[in-house]
N, C-alpha and C positions, 0 to 999 in steps of 0.2 A: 504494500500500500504506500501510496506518497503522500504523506501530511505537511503539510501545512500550519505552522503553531504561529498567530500575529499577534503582537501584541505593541501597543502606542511607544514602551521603553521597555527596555532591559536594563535594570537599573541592580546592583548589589546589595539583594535583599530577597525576602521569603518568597516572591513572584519569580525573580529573576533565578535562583538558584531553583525552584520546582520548574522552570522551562530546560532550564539546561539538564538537568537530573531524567527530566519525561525524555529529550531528543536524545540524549546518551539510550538510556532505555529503549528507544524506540526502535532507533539505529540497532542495539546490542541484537535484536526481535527481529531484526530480518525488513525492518520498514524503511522508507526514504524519507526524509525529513528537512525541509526548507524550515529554514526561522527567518520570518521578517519584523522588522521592528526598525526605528529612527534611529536607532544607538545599540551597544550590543557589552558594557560593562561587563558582563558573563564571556566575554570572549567565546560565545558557542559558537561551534564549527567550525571549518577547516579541515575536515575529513570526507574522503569517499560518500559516506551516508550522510552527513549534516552538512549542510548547506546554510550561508547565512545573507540576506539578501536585504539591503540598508534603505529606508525611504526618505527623504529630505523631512518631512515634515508629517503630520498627519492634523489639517488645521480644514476650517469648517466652511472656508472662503470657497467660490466656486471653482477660481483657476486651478487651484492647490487640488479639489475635488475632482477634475477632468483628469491632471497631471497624475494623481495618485491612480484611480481606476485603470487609467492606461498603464500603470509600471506594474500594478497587480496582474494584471490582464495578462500582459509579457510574462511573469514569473510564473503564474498559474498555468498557464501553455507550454513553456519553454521547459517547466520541470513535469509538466503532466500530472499534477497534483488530482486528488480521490477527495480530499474533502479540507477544511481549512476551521481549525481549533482555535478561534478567538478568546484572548484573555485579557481583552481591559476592552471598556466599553464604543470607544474613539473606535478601536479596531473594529470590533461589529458592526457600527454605523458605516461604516465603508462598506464589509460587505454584504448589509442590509441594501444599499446602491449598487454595488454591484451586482448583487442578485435579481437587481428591475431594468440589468441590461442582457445579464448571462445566467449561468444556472449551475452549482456548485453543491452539494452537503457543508453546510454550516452547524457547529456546536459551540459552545460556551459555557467559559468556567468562571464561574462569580468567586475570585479569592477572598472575599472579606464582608463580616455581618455589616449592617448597619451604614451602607453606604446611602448616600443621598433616595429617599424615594418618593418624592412627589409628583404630581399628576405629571410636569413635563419630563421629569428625569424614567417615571414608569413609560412614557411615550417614544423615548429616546432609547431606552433598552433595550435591543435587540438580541436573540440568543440564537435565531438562526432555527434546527431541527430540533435540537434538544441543552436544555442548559443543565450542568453538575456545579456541584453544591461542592465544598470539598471537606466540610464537616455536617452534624445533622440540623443546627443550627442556622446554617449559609444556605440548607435547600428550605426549610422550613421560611428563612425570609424571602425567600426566591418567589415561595407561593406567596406567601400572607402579605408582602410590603410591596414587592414589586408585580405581584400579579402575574407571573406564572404559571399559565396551566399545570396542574399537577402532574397530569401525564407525562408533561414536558421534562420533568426535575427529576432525577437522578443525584445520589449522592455519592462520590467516589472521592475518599479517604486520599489525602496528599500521602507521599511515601518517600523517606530516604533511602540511600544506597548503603546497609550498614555493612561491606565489606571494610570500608573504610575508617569502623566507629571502632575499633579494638582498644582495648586497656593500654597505657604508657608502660615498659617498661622501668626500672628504676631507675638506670642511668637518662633515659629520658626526660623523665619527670624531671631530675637533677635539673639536668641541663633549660629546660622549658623557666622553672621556676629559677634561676637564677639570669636568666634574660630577661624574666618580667618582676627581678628582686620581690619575689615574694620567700617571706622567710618559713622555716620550720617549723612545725607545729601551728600555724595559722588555719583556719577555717574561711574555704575560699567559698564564697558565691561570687557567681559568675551572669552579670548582665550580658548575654549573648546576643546583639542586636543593634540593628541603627540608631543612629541617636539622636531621637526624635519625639518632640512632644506625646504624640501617642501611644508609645514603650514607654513613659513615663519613669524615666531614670531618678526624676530627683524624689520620687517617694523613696527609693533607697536610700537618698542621701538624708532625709527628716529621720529616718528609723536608726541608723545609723547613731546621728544625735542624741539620738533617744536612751542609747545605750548608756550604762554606768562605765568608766575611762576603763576601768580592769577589764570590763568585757570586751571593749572595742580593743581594747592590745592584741585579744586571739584575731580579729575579723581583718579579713583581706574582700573589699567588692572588685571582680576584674571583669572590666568595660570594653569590651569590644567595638569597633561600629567605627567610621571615619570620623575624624576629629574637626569637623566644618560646621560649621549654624549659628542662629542664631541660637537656637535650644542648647547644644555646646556650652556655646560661651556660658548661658544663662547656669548652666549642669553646673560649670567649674569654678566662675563669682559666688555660688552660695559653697560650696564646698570652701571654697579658700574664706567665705564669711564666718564658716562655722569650725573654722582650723582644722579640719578634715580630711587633708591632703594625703595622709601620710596614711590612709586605709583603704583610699581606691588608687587602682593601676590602670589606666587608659591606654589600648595598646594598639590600637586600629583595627583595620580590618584584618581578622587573623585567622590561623588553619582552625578548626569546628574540635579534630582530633586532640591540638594541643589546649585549646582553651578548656574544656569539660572535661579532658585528661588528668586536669590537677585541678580539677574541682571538686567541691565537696557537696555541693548543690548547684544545680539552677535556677536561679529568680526570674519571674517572668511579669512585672507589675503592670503590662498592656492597658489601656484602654479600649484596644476594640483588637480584632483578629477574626479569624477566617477558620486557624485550626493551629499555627503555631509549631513549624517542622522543627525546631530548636528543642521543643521539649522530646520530641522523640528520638531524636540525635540522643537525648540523656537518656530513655529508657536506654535503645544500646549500647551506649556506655555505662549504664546500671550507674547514676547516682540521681537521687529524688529531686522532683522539681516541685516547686513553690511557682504558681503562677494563678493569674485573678480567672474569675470565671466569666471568661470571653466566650466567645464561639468558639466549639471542640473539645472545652472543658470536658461534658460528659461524655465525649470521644473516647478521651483520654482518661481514662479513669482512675488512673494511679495516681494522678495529681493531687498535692496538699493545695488547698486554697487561701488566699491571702486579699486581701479588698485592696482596689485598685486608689483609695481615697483617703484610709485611714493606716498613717504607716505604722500606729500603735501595735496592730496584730504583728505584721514583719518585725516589729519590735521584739515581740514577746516571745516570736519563735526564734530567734538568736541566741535570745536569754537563753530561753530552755536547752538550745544547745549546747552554749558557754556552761551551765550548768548539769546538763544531764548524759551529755555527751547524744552523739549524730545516731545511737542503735534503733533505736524508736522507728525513725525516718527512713531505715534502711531495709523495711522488716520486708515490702514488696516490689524491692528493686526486682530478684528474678521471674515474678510474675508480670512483671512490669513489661520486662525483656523479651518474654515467649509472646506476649501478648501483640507487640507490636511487631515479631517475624509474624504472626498471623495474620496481619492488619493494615500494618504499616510501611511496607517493603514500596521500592518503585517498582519494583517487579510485580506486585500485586495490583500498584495504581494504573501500570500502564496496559495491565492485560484487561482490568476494567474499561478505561479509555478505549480501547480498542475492540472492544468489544459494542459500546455506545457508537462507536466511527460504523462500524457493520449493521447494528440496529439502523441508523440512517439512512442506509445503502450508499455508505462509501466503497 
């Protein structure tokens, strides 16, 4: 089959690493796979099977509108594409137009609850033959807010590749933690994520506060995510207000393997999500995740919950750390782990996907 995966950006984050993950997968499956999008951050393709194919813009004017249709048109013919997996809305709308000159299999993947849905933005959403959900949350809003025929909604589970999640060994660890000077015996939570209003980093940084000076000695927060923004700067002014510096590590954008390798938890204090592949990166890695209850929460079932508003609770479960030590928290790491080979795998998500591509008559 020749797919088709468009989407408005490829940017370094939970969208852009699940595109690149599905065309590896897709590719690995014996299928052919173009990626189109404005920018390509994930650096996908450059292989025999992935294909990666750039659009100037994707803007609502009409020339930009003629100009785009026609360079689909070319890509869509010249790779002989079966069907075209739109994932962000912009992308749809295109081949929502396209589709009232030519005639293609259209699907769509809503990554995230709680996006805009009023009467114009429900009129503007286009899914094509069938739109998935990627947690049970994101299809439920799929019907109920954007209006969704039910029949249309499917929900297929995001999935990482956990050949790649394996345990550090020790000299690794060594080496990891002394790059990003975290010391011994420290208790790491680990913000694995951009860093952006909506991951809502500085509830960490209030709970932290919160802590009595003895407890904060054991605590290490290690920040992943590029060091740009306004939210940044905002993250690291209240940190250096509240002389804090010296407990979180900001390291960029870094390998998934070493960050959660020498962690002890992951924090996930989100305001909104879709499903959240970072947490399941820690089931693989079997160490407990703390994260609010967004969309996927009752996905993900191993999950400790934490309120995304009040950093008093994130407060308390430190404490009880510092205090009781991490055993409590660790009791359903391995059901955690079998749970998500069952569930969670891209191997699982793509043979779903692909399956919805053949329900269409791709």
């Amino acid at each position: 089959m020749n797919v088709m995966l468009f989407s408005r950006i490829i940017a370094k984050s939970g969208v852009g690493n699940y595109m690149k993950l599905l065309s590896n997968e897709l590719a690995r499956q014996g299928h052919y796979v173009v990626v189109v999008s404005t920018n390509n951050e994930m650096e996908i393709g450059g292989t025999e099977r992935i294909i990666f194919e750039k659009l100037d813009n994707l803007s609502k004017k009409p020339i930009d509108i003629i100009k785009n249709i026609k360079h689909l048109r070319k890509i869509i013919m010249t790779h002989h594409i079966d069907i075209v997996h739109c994932h962000h809305r912009m992308a749809a709308f295109y081949m929502r137009l396209y589709n009232s000159f030519y005639h293609i299999p259209i699907v769509y993947t809503l990554h995230l609850a709680d996006v805009p849905c009023n009467y114009i933005y429900r009129k503007m959403t286009f899914v094509g033959d069938k739109a998935m959900g990627v947690s049970s949350e994101v299809s439920i809003f799929l019907v109920d807010k954007l209006k969704v025929p039910k029949d249309k909604v499917v929900t297929v589970f995001n999935g990482v590749e956990p050949g790649g999640l394996t345990p550090l060994i020790v000299e690794e660890k060594r080496i990891v933690r002394k790059k990003w000077d975290i010391p011994e015996g420290s208790i790491v939570f680990s913000l694995h994520s951009r860093i952006e209003e909506v991951k809502n980093q500085l509830l960490i940084v209030e709970a932290v506060k919160r802590l009595d000076k003895e407890e904060r000695k054991k605590v290490i927060i290690l920040c992943s995510g590029v060091k740009t923004g306004e939210y940044y700067k905002k993250v690291m002014d209240t940190i250096e207000n509240y002389k804090l510096k010296e407990y979180f590590r900001f390291i960029g954008w870094a390998d998934t393997r070493e960050v959660l390798g020498i962690s002890d938890f992951l924090i996930c204090p989100s305001r909104n999500e879709g499903f959240l592949l970072t947490s399941v990166e820690a089931f693989f890695m079997k160490i407990p995740v703390f994260r609010t209850e967004t969309a996927g929460f009752r996905d993900q079932k191993y999950c400790f919950p934490i309120s995304m508003d009040d950093p008093e609770i994130t407060t308390a479960i430190m404490r009880d750390i510092y205090q009781n030590g991490v055993e409590k928290y660790y009791k359903y790491v391995q059901e955690a782990y079998l749970y998500a080979m069952e569930n969670f795998t891209v191997k699982v998500m793509a043979e779903k996907i692909v399956q919805v591509y053949r329900d269409v008559g791709a």
